[in-house]
C-alpha positions as CSV (number, residue, x, y, z in Angstrom):
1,X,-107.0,-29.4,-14.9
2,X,-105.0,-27.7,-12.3
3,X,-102.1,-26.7,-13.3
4,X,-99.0,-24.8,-11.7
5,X,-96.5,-21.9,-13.3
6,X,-93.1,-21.9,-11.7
7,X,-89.8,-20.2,-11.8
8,X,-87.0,-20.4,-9.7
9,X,-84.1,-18.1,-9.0
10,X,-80.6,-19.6,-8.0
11,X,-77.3,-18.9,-6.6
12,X,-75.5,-19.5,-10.5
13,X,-76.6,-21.0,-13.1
14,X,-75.0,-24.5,-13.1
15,X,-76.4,-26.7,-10.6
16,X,-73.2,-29.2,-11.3
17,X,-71.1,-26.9,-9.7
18,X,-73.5,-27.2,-6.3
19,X,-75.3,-24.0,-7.4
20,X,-78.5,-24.0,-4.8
21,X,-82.1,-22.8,-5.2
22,X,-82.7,-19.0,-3.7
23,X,-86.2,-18.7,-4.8
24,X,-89.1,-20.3,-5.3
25,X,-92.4,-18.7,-7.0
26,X,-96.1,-20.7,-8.0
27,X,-99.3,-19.3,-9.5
28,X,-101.9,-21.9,-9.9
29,X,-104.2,-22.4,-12.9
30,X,-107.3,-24.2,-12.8
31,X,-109.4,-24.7,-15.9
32,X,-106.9,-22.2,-17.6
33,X,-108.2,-19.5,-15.2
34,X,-106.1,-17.8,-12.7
35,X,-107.3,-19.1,-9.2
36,X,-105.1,-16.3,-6.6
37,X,-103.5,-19.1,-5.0
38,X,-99.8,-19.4,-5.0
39,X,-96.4,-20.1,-3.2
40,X,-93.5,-18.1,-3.2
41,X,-90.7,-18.8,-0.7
42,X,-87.0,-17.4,-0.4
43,X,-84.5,-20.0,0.9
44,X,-81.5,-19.7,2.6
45,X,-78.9,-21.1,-0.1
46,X,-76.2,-22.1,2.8
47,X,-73.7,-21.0,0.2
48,X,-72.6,-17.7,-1.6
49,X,-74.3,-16.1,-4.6
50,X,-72.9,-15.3,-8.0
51,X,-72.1,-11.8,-8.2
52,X,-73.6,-12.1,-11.7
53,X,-76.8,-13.9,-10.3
54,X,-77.5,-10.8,-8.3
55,X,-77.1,-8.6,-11.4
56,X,-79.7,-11.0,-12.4
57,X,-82.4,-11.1,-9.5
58,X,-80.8,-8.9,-7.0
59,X,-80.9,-11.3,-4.1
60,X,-77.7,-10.9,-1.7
61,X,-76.5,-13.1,0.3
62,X,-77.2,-10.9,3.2
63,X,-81.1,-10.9,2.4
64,X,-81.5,-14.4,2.3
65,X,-79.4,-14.9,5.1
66,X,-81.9,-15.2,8.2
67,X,-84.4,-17.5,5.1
68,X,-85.4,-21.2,5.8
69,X,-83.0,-24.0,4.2
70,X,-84.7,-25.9,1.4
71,X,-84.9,-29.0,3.9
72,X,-87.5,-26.9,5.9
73,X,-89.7,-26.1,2.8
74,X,-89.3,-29.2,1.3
75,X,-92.3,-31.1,2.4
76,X,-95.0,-27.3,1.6
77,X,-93.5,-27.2,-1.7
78,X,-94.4,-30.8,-3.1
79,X,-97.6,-30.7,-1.2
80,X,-98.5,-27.5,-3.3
81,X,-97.5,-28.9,-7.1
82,X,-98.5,-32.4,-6.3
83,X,-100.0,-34.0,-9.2
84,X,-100.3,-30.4,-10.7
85,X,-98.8,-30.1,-14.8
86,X,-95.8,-27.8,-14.2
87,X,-95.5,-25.0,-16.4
88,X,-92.2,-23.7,-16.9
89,X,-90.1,-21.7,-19.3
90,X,-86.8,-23.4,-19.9
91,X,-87.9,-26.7,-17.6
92,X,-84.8,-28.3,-17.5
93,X,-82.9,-25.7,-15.9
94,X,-85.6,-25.6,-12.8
95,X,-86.4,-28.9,-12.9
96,X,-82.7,-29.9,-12.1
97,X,-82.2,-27.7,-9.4
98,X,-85.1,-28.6,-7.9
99,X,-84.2,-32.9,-8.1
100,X,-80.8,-31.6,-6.8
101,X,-82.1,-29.7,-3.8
102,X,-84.3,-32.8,-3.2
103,X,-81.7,-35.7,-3.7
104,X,-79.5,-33.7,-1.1
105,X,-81.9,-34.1,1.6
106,X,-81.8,-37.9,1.4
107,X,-85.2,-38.9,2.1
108,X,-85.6,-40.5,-0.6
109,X,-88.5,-37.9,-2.9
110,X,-88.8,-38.8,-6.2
111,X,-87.9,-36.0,-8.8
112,X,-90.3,-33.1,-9.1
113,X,-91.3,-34.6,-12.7
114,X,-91.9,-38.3,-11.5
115,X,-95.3,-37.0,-9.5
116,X,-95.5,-33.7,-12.3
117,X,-96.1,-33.5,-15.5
118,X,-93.7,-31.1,-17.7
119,X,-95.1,-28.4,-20.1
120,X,-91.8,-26.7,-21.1
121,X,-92.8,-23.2,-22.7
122,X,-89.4,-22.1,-24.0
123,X,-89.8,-25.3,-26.4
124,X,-93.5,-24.7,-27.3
125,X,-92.0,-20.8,-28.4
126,X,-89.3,-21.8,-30.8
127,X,-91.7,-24.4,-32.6
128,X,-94.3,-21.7,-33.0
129,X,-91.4,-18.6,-33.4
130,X,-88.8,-20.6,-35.2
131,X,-86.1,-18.1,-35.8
132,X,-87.4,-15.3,-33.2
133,X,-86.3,-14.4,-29.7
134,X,-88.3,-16.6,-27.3
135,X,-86.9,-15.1,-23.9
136,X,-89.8,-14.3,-21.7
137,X,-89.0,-10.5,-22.4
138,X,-89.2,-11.3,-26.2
139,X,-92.5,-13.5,-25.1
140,X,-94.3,-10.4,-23.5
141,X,-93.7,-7.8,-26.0
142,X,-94.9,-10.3,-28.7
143,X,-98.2,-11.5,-27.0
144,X,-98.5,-7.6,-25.2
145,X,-98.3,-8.6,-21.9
146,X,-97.1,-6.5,-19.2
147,X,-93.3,-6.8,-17.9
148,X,-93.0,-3.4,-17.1
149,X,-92.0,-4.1,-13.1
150,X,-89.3,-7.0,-14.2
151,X,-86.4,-4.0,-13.8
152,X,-84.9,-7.9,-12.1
153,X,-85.5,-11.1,-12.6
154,X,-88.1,-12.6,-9.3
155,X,-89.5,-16.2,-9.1
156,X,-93.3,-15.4,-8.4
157,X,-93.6,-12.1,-10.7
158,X,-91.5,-14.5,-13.4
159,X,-94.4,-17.1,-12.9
160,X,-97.0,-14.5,-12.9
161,X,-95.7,-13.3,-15.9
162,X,-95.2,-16.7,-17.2
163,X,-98.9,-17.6,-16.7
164,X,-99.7,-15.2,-18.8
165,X,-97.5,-15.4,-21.9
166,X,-98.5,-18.8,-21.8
167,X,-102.3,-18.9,-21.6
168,X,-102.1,-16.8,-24.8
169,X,-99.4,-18.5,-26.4
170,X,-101.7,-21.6,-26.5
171,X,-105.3,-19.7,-26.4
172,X,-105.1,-18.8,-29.9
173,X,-105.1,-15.2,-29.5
174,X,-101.7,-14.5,-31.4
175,X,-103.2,-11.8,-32.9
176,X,-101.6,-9.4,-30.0
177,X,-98.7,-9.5,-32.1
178,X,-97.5,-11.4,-34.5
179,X,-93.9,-11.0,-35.2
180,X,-91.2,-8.7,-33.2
181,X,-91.2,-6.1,-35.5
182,X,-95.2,-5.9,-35.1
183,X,-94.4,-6.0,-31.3
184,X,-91.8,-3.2,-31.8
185,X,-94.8,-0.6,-32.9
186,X,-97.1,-1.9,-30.8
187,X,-99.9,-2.9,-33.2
188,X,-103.2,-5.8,-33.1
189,X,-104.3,-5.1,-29.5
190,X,-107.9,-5.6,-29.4
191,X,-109.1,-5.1,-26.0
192,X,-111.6,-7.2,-23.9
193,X,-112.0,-8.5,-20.5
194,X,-109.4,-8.4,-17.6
195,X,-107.9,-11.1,-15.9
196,X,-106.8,-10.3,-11.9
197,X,-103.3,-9.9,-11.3
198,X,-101.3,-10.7,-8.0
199,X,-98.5,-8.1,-8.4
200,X,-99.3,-5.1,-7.6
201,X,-99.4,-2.3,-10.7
202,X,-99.5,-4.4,-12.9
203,X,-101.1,-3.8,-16.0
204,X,-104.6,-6.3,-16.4
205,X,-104.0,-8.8,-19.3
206,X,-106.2,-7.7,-22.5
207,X,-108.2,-10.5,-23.9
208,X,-109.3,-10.5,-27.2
209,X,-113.0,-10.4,-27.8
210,X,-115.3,-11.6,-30.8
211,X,-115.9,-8.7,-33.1
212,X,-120.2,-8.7,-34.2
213,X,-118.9,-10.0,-37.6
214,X,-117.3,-12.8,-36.5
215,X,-119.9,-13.7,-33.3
216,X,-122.6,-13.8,-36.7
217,X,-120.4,-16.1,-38.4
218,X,-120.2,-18.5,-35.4
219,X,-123.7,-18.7,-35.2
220,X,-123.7,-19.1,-39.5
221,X,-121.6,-22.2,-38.4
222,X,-123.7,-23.6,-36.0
223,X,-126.7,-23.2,-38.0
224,X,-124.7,-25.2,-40.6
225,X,-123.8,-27.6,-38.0
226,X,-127.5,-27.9,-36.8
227,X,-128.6,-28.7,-40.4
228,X,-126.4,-31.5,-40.8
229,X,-126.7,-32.9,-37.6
230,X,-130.4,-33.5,-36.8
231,X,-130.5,-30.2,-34.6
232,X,-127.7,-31.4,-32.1
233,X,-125.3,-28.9,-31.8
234,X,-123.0,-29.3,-28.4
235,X,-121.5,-26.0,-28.3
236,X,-125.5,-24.4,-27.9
237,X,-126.2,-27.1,-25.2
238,X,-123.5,-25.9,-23.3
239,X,-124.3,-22.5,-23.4
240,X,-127.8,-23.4,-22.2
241,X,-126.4,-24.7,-19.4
């Protein structure tokens, strides 16, 4: 299943008062496995930004000032999520921005989430952290991924980032940490394999790995499974693959 991590990064925050899209980052997931490919673009806003949005991202209007308007990246952008399950944290809040931007170039585009499917990760947080911080600051130092370069906010780092917090979040390996005060000492890091970043300096993501105890207990399930099933056991037919 392909699937695409986004963020965005605007001029303000409400797109009702004709706040305008500044940045656009995408990693790509296929099969759950970072593939390298991605788009990131800057766009030329053609209006000013929110002195508190550059405390945010640090964008100026002077940097994005020689960028490509939205109209001229429109057409690259959708070709790159087509079809793809968007994953974003906080959807609503890219998702409008994005329809906005593509509703002003009256060419008649569907919305972003009429060819996309939707995979909102802020919501999937608070209904397995009910009651805890589920920022994607609060996010990384729960699950021990590595923010340590997001001094300001930035579309494809946020999406790198994003990607992930959420493979994690829904691979079953909470046992990074387990609550924010856990976080807050830094304990139930098991390390493993590495996963290849994109930004640079980055710290690798840890993966957790099967300890011999529990690899022997698989196998005591299997066996179990093998018993009961004439032999036919699915997961050892895949692995002799």
């Amino acid at each position: 299943m392909r699937q695409i991590v986004l963020d965005t990064e605007t001029t303000g925050l409400e797109v009702s008062q004709g706040h305008r899209i500044i940045e656009i980052g995408c990693v790509e997931l296929d099969n759950r496995r970072l593939t390298g490919n991605h788009y990131h673009q800057y766009i030329n806003p053609g209006r000013e930004i929110d002195q508190g949005a550059i405390e945010v991202h640090g964008i100026t209007d002077a940097f994005v000032a020689d960028k490509p308007y939205f109209d001229n990246i429109a057409q690259d952008f959708l070709d790159f999520v087509d079809g793809a399950e968007l994953v974003i944290h906080n959807a609503p809040f890219d998702i409008g921005f994005l329809n906005s931007e593509l509703q002003r170039l009256e060419r008649g585009y569907a919305g972003v989430d009429a060819t996309c499917s939707i995979v909102d990760t802020l919501v999937m947080a608070r209904a397995k952290h009910p009651g805890q911080r589920n920022n994607l600051d609060a996010l990384c130092q729960r699950y021990g991924v590595d923010n340590s370069q997001r001094d300001l906010h930035g579309a494809l780092l946020d999406a790198e980032i994003l990607a992930d917090v959420y493979l994690l979040m829904t691979g079953g390996q909470t046992a990074f940490q387990l609550s924010d005060a856990a976080a807050d000492q830094g304990e139930g890091n098991r390390t493993g394999g590495v996963l290849n970043r994109l930004g640079e300096g980055r710290s690798p993501l840890l993966i957790i790995t099967a300890s011999a105890q529990e690899l022997a207990a698989h196998e005591e399930q299997l066996d179990a499974i093998a018993q009961s099933s004439g032999g036919k056991v699915l997961w050892r037919e895949l692995a002799e693959q």
